[in-house]
C-alpha positions in Angstrom: 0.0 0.0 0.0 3.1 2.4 1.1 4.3 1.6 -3.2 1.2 2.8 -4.3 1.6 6.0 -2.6 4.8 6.8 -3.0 4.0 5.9 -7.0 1.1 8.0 -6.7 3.1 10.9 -5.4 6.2 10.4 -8.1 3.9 10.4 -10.7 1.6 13.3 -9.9 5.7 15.2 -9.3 6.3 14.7 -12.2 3.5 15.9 -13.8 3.4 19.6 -12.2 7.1 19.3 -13.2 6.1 19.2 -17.0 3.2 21.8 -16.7 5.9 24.0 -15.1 8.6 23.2 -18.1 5.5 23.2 -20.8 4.6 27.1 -19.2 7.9 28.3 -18.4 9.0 27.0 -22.0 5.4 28.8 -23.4 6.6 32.2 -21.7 10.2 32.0 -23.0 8.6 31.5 -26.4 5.6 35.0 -26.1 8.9 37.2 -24.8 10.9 36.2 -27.9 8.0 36.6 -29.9 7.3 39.7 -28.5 10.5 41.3 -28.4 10.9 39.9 -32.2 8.0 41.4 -33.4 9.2 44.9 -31.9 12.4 44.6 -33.1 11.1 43.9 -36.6 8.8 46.7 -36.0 11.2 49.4 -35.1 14.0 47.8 -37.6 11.1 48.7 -40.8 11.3 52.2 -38.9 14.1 53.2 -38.1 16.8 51.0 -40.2 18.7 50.0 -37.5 18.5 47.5 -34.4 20.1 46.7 -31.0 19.6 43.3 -29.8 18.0 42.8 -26.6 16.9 46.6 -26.6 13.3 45.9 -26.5 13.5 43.3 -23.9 15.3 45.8 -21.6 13.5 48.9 -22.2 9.8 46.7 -21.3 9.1 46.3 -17.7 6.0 43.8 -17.0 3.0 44.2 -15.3 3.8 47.9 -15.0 6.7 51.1 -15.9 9.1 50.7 -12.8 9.2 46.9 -12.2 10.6 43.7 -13.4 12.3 44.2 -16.9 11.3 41.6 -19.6 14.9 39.9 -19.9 15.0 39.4 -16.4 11.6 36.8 -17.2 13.7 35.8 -20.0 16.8 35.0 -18.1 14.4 33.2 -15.2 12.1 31.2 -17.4 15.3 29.9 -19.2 16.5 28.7 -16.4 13.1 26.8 -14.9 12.7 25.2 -18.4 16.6 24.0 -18.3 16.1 22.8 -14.4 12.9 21.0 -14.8 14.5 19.3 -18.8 16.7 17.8 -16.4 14.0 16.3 -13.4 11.6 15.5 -16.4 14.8 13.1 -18.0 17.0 12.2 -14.8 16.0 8.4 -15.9 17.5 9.2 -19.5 20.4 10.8 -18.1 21.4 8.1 -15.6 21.2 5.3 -18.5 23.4 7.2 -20.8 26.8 5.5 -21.5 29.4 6.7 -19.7 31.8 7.8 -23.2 28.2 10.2 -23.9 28.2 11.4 -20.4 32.3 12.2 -20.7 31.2 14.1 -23.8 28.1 16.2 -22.6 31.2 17.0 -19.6 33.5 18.0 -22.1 31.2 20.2 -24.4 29.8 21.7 -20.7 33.3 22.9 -19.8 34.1 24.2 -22.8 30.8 25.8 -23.0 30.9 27.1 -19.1 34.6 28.7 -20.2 33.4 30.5 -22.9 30.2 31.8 -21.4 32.4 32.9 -18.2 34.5 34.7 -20.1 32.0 36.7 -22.0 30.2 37.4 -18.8 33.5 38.9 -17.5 34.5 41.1 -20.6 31.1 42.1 -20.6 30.2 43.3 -17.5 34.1 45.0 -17.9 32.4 46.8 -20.9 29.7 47.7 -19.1 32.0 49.1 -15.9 33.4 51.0 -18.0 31.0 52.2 -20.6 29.2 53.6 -17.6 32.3 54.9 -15.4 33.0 56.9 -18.6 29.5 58.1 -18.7 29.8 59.3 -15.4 32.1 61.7 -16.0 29.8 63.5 -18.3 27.0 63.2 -15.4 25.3 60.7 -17.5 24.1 57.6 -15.8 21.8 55.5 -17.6 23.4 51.5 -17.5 20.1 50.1 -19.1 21.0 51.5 -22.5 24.8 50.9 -22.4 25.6 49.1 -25.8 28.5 47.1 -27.5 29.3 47.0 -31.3 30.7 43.4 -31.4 30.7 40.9 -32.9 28.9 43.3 -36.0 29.5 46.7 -35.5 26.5 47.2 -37.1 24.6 45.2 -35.1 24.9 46.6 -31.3 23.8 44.3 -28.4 22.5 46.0 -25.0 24.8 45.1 -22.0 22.0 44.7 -19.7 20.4 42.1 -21.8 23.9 40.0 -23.1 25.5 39.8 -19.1 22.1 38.1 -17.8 21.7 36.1 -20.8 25.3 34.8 -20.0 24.8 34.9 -16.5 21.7 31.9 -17.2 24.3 30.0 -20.0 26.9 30.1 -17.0 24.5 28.3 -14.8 23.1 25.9 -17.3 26.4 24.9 -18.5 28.0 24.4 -15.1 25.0 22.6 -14.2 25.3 20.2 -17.0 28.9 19.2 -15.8 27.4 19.1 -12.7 24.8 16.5 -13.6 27.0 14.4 -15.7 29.7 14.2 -13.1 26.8 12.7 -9.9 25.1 10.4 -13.0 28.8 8.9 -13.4 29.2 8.6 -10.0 25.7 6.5 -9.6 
């Protein structure tokens, strides 16, 4: 009687885990939609674009609260979390020379992203110290011409984008490394 409810409960876990991936994936999918169409929009406009502009300059429910890359950077990392509860069976009957790999590709990954992460938010540090001088302060809309100098990206947006690929790539080494271990 104690299986069945234990099963019971396993079960009904993992179902609320997919409902959360399936909505935190469904939410990751209306911001990039949203900021697309925008960007499209004020591309047709204007001729020009900065990437991640849009998802910086919209706050959500309301002007002076969370910015939309911020529900970017959480829902990303909710939909990578629960991907991994959802397939902790699949993972832990991988082979061993797939696991070594997925390890590999995660540090390699995990170095690059740190290191973008650093340069950028040295950019950004110092986009803004300079600013500063000129009693301009204004960090939201800080912007660096690489790797297209035509093509800017907003600071704000690309360090927490990183900041999320840092944590889902270090947690990827991190779940090969315990599924060798079991």
């Amino acid at each position: 009687m104690n299986f069945i409810k234990v099963n019971h409960r396993l079960i009904k876990s993992k179902r609320n885990t997919i409902i959360v991936f399936y909505f935190s994936v469904s939410m990751m999918l209306l911001i990039t939609s949203y900021s697309g169409y925008h960007s499209a929009t004020n591309f047709m406009k204007k001729g020009k674009i900065t990437i991640g502009d849009i998802l910086v300059e919209t706050e959500f429910p309301f002007k002076g609260t969370v910015k939309l890359v911020t529900y970017l950077m959480v829902f990303s990392l909710i939909s990578w979390f629960t991907s991994i509860k959802i397939y902790e069976d699949s993972i832990k009957n991988l082979k061993v020379r797939i696991k070594t790999l997925i390890q590999i590709i995660s540090i390699i990954a995990a170095t690059i992203t740190i290191y973008e992460l650093v340069y950028n938010f040295i950019v950004w540090n110092s986009l803004i110290t300079s600013n500063l001088f000129n009693n301009i302060f204004d960090p939201n809309n800080e912007k660096i011409n690489y790797p297209i100098p035509e093509i800017p990206w907003n600071l704000y947006f690309a360090t927490q984008m990183l900041l999320a690929a840092v944590i889902i790539t270090i947690h990827s080494y991190y779940v090969m490394t315990k599924s060798k271990k079991q």
